[in-house]
Residue, then its C-alpha position, 0 to 999 in steps of 0.5 A: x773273276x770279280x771286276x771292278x769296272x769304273x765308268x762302264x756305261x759309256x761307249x767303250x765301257x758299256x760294251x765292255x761291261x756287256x761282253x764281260x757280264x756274260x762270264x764275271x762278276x762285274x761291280x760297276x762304279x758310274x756317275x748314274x747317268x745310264x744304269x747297266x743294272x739289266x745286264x745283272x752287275x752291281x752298281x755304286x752310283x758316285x762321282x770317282x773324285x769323291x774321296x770317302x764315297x770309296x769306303x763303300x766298297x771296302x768289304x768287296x775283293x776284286x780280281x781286277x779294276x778296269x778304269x775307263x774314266x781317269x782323266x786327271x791326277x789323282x784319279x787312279x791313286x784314290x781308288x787304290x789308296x781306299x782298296x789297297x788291300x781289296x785289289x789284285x790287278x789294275x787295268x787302265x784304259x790310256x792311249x796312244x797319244x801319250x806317244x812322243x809326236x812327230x817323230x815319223x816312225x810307226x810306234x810300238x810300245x817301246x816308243x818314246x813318251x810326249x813330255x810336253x804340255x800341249x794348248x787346249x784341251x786336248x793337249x790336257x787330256x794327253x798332258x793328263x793321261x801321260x801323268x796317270x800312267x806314271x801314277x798307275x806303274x808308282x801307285x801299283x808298286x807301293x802297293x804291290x799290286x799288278x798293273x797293265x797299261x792299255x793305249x786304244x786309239x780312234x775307237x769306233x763302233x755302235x754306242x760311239x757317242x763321239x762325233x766321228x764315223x756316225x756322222x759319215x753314217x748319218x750323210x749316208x742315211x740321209x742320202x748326203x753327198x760324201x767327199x772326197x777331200x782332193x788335198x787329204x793326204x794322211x794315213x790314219x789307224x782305227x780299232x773296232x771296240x769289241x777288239x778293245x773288249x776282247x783285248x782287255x779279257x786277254x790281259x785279265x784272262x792270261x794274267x798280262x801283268x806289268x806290261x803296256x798294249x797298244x790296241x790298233x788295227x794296222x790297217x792303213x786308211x784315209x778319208x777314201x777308205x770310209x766313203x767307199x766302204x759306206x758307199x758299197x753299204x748304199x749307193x751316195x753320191x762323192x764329191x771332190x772337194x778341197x779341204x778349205x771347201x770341206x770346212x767352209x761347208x762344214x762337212x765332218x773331218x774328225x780325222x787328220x788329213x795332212x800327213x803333218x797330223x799322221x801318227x802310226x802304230x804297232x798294234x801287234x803285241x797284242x795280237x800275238x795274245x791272240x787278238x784278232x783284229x776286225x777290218x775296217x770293212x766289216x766294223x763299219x758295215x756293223x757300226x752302220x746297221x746299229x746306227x741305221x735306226x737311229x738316224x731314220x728316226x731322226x730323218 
């Protein structure tokens, strides 16, 4: 298939765009920062907000349009306002904090959506990624154009340049204690990003079309679990620490620790496409070797 991929050369959207070359057609939309032209795509090197630069692709079919970069009002009406006519289907990559909080159920994609309008940024980024889900769905019906909803949350995995699961990894490298944060009592979910990969080629390979996916690893999993994964990768030493003694020396907590924070999900629907989920085990133990020269650099 033809595939529009706008920002495909960070994390998500450079694995995608390394998977997806090896069977479509990929025209790349970025700001220019990392090129992916040695993985054989063509490439428009603009800022997405600029309105007219757009034309340039006027005279370009597209199967579908994987967005990984709209993150204000506006973003995805623009590129559909300019290629109406060049667009089959459209893809974007949201997530699952557009999920109404606080509401102590596992969240499927039935589940009602956050209205309100949080404090810093993020509390924008939700406030925003909620309203382009309405554009997606008002945009693609004024256009007749299929659409789908795609909700990842807590990607992880090599190119993640999100500082999360690497900077465990990189204590573990550097021969860093690990903590066991004694006080940390919340549950939290993870997905590998070639799950999300893969999910996204089942919606355009089976043609999912006006329909929202949560991507999600049911797995259930705490702080713990991350340190004895690492731990049996190579042998750390763990602490016991509260989580005020964690902050004051400022060890990593890049996920929720009290169960006032916990928000689950239903990564299932998916799955029934055929998805099958990585374990935590075997995704970290990966992402863990794709770090590994990174930070021996460094050391």
């Amino acid at each position: 298939m033809k595939i529009l991929v706008i920002g495909g050369s960070y994390f998500l959207g450079r694995v995608f765009t390394m998977n997806a070359s090896q069977k479509h057609t990929l025209t790349l939309v970025n700001r220019g920062q990392y090129s992916m032209k040695s993985f054989h795509v063509e490439e428009f090197q603009f800022d997405r907000h600029n309105y007219n630069a757009w034309k340039q692709l006027t005279d370009h079919d597209f199967d579908v349009v994987v967005d990984f970069c709209a993150y204000q009002q506006n973003d995805i009406k623009t590129v559909i306002d300019n290629l109406k006519n060049n667009i089959k289907h459209y893809i974007y990559i949201s997530t699952v904090d557009v999920y109404l909080r606080q509401t102590g159920k596992i969240q499927d994609e039935n589940h009602p959506l956050e209205n309100r309008h949080f404090q810093g940024n993020m509390g924008e980024y939700i406030y925003q990624k909620r309203l382009l889900e309405d554009e997606l769905i008002d945009t693609c019906k004024k256009y007749n154009i299929a659409y789908t909803s795609l909700r990842p949350g807590n990607i992880y995995g090599p190119f993640n340049y999100a500082p999360r699961e690497s900077l465990f990894i990189q204590r573990v490298i550097e021969n860093k204690t690990l903590y066991h944060i004694t006080n940390a009592h919340a549950k939290f979910q993870m997905v590998y990003v070639k799950d999300v990969v893969e999910a996204i080629l089942l919606v355009i390979e089976n043609k999912l079309y006006n329909q929202t996916f949560n991507i999600i690893n049911d797995e259930l999993i705490d702080y713990d679990t991350i340190n004895f994964i690492l731990k049996s990768i190579k042998d750390v030493k763990i602490e016991n620490h509260t989580i005020e003694e964690a902050l004051q020396k400022q060890y990593p907590l890049p996920y929720p620790l009290v169960k006032e924070e916990q928000e689950l999900y239903n990564g299932q629907k998916i799955a029934s496409f055929g998805l099958k989920y990585t374990s935590l085990k075997e995704g970290l133990k990966i992402t863990y070797e794709a770090f590994l020269p990174v930070y021996q650099k460094k050391a």
